[in-house]
N, C-alpha and C positions, 0 to 999 in steps of 0.2 A: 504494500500500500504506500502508496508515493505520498509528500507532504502534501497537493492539494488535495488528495481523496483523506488523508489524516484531517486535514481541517475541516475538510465541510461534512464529516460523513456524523452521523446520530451517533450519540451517545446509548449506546444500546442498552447498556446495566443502570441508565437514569433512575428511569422510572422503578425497575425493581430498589434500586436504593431508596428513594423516595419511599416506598411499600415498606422498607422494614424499619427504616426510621420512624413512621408513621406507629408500625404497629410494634417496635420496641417502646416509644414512649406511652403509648397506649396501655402495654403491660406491666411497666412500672407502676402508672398510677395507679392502674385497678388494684394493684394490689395494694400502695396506699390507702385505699380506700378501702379495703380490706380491713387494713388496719385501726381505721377509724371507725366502721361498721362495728367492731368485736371489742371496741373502747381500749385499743392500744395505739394513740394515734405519738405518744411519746416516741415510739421504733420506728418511726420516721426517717428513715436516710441512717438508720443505727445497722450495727449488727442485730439481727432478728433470730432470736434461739430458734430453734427446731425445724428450722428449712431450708438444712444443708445444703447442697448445691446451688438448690433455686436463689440462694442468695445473689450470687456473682451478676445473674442475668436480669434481678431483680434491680439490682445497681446501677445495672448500666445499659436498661432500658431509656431514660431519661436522658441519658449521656448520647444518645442515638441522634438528638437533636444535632448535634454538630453534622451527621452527616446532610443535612439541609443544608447548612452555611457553605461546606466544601461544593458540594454541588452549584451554589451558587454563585462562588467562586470561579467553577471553571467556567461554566454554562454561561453565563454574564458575563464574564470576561473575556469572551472570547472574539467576540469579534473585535472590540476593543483592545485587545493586546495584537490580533491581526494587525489593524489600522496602523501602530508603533513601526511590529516590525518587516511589515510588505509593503506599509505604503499605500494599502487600499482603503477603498473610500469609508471615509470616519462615520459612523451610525448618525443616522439621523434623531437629534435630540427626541423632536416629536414623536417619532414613531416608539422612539426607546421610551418616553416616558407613556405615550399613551395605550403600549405593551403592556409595562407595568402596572399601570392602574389599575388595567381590564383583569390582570392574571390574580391581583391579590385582592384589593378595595370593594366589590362587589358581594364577594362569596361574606369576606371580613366582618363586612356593617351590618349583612344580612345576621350572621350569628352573633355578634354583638349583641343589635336590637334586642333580638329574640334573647340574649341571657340579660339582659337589664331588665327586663319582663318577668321574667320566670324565676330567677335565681334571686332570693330574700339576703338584702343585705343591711346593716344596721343605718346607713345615709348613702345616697346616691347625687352626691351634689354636682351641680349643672358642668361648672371648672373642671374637675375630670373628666364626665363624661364626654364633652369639649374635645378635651386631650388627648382623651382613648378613641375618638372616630378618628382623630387627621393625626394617628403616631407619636404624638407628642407626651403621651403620658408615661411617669416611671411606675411601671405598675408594683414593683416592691414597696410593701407596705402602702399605698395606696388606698383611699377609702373604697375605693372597687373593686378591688386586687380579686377577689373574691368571683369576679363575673366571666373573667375569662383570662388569667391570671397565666397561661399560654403566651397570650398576645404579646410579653415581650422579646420573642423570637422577632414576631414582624414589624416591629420598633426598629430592631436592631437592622434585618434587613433592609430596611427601608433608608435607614442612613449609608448602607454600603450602595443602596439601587445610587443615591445624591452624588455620595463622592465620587465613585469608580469612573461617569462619564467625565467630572472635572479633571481629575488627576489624568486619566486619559489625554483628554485635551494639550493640557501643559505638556505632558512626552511627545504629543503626538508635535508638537510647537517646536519643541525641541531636537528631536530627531529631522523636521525638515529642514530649522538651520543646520544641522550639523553635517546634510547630505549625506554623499555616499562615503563619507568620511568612517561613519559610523554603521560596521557592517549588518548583514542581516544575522547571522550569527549571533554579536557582541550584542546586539538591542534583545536576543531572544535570552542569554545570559545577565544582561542589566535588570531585565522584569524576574528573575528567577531569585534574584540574591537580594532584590531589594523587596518582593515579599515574603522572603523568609527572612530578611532581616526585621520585616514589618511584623509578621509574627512573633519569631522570637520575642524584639526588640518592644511587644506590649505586654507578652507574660512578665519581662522582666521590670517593664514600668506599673502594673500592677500586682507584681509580688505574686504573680499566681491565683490572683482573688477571682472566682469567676461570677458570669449576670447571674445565674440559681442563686450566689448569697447577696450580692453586691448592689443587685440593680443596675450595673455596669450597662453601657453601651457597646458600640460597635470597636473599642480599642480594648474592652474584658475577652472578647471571642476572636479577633485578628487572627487565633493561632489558629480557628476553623476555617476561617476564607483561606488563609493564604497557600493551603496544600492544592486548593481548586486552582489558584492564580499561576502558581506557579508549572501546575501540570500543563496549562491553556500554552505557556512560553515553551516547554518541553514539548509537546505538538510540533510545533513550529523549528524545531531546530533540523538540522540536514542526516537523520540517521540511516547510517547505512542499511542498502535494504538487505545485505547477507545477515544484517543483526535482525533486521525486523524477521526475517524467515527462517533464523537459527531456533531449532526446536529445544533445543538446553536454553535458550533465555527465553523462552517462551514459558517455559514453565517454572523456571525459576519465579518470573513474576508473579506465575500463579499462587505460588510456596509462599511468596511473598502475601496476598490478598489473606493467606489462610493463614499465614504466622500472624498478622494482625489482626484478624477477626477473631482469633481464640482469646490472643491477651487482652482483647476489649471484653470478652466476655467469662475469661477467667484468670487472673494476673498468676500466673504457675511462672512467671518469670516478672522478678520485681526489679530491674532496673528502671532509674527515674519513675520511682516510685512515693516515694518516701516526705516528698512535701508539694505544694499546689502548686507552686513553679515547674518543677519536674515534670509534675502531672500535664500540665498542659504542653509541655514540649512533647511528653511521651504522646498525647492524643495527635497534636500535628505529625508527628512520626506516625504514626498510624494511618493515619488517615490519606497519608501519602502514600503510604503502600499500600492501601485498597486500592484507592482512586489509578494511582500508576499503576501498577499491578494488570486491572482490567482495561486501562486503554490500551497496555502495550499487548494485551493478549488481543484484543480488538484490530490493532494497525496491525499485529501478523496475520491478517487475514484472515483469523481463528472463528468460531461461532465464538459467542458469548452461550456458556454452560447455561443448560437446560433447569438446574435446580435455581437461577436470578432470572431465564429470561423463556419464561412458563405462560401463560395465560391466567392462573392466580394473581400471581406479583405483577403482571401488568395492568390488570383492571385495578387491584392496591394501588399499584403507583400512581393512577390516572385520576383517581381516588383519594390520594394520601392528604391533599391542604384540606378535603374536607372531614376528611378521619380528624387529621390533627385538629382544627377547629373544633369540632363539637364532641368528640370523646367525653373530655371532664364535665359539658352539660347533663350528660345522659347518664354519667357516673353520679354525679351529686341530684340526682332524680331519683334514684333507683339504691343505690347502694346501700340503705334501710332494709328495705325489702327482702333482701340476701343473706341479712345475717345468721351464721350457723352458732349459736352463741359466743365463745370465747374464741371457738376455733378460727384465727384467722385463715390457715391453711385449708382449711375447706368453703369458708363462705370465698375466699380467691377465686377457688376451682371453678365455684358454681357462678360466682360472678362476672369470670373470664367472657368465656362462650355467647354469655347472654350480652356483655354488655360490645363484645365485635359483631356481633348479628345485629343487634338495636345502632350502633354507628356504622357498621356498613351500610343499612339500611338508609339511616339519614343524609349519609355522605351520597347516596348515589340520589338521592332526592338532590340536592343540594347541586349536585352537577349537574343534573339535567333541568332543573330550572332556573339556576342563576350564574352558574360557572360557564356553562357551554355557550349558554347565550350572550354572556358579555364577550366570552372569546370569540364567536363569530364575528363580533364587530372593529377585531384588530385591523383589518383592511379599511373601512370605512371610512371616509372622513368624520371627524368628530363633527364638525357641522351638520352631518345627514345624521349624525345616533339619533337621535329625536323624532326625527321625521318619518314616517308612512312614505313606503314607496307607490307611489299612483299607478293605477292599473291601464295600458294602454285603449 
């Protein structure tokens, strides 16, 4: 696979990542919620006695959300770090913003609404609610925090959708004073080091603190973009093709996707372990070698494995912002209902099943009435959204 077919071709294991990100965070909480069902809501993010294994998975359910950020990462940046270092025509602002609006803002204000309605909280004052339509609210601690308390994932997104065409822009500014001075190579090497320096360089100005405790924004999670930004420059670099179609690095990559899928899901190997800084370098490292892992199995020409690119995980995936959305609604409706008395490990079990049946069920409502529909109108000019087309 040559570098134009590397660039423009689908990301094929997207959408299943998307699917398990969705339903990793999904299993975290239900079982939080578990635990508040059975009145042990203190084992919260603790070590929880008696659910050996399940614990690991239980962990790092939640922790699945980064893989959204990396995705967005690549996917979003990609044309954009093209524009740097080919030279091709720079995204069109409007289209890129009115992409965005249609992909996230719709589906967003629709479950919003619907949890400021449903969901009993002690004050709902006008100022937040404000906040929390147009992104602007820190929902940590928050007097709404309670309504959709998710929603600061797409806070945080939403100041990377702002910057990434800015800073864009400035290299793109730059690079065309610099001409052909500045090779196609060296521009695909400049974007690779300066967002892992970007990474890095905010776990260590935050000390590790991540947005779950912090509140943080888009400089708490730098260490989840930047494994996307920097795969999008690795795209782009000139690899040879006896490497792309060498079957020992083909599947090393893969070895690679599976050495870090296990230690996300069971640290049997504790380096950069041992404090939040660490921590979040080890998840960038990680998260690298998924993400690299399956492109580079991708650009050799390879299928993308049957157990990510299934007909399950793809409707999940196509699925997943409205999984992530409305989960925790359905969860804090319902999870009374389920209690096995003390037993947290069984009201889980029972509350698992029911509660991916009851948000699959809403997530696909959800798309086909307000997600599909605003996406059809990415072509459109905004001037006609509005408008009834006349019958001739």
């Amino acid at each position: 696979m040559g570098i134009d077919e590397r660039t423009r071709a689908r990301f094929v294991a997207g959408d299943p990542l998307r699917a398990i990100a969705a339903l990793g965070v999904l299993f975290g909480h239900t079982f939080s919620y578990a635990l508040i069902a059975t009145g042990h809501p203190e084992l919260i993010g603790q070590a929880v006695p008696g659910i050996d294994w399940l614990q690991w998975p239980v962990q790092a359910g939640p922790q699945l959300v980064y893989l959204f950020f990396a995705l967005s990462g690549y996917l979003i940046g990609r044309p954009f770090i093209r524009a740097f270092v080919d030279g091709t025509h720079y995204p069109s602002p409007v289209r890129y913003v009115k992409h965005r609006i249609l992909r996230i803002v719709p589906a967003y204000w629709v479950v919003l609404t619907i949890c400021l309605i449903v969901i009993a909280l002690p004050a709902k004052p006008l100022g937040p609610i404000l906040e929390a339509y147009f992104f602007l609210l820190d929902w940590y601690q928050s007097p709404i925090e309670g309504a959709l308390p998710q929603a600061w994932t797409l806070r945080v997104e939403m100041r990377f959708y702002l910057l990434l065409p800015i800073v864009a822009a400035i290299a793109v500014w730059i690079a065309g004073k610099a001409g052909p001075r500045l090779g196609r190579t060296a521009r695909c090497w400049i974007v690779i080091v300066l967002a892992a320096a970007w990474g890095v360089g905010c776990s260590f100005i935050t000390d590790g603190d991540g947005a779950f405790v912090s509140g943080g924004g888009l400089i708490y999670t730098a260490f989840a973009f930047a494994p996307g930004l920097i795969l999008a420059a690795v795209e782009l670099l000139p690899l040879r093709k006896g490497l792309l179609e060498n079957r020992v690095a083909a599947y090393v990559a893969a070895l690679g996707v599976l050495f870090a899928a296990s230690l996300w899901l069971y640290p049997w190997w504790t380096i950069l372990y041992t404090s939040a800084l660490e921590f979040q370098i080890r998840q960038m490292i990680l998260l690298t070698l998924i993400f690299g892992g399956l492109l580079f199995w991708q650009w050799s020409g390879r299928k993308t494995w049957k157990v990510l690119d299934n007909p399950v995980l793809r409707w999940t995936g196509s699925r997943s912002y409205g999984i992530y959305l409305l989960h925790l609604l359905i969860l804090s409706q319902i999870f009374d209902e389920f209690a096995q008395g003390d037993g947290y490990k069984r009201t889980f079990a029972v509350l698992l099943p029911v509660t991916l049946i009851l948000t699959g069920l809403a997530a696909e409502v959800l798309y086909r009435l307000v997600e599909k529909p605003a996406l059809s109108l990415k072509d459109v000019p905004v001037r006609k959204w509005f408008r009834k087309e006349r019958s001739p």
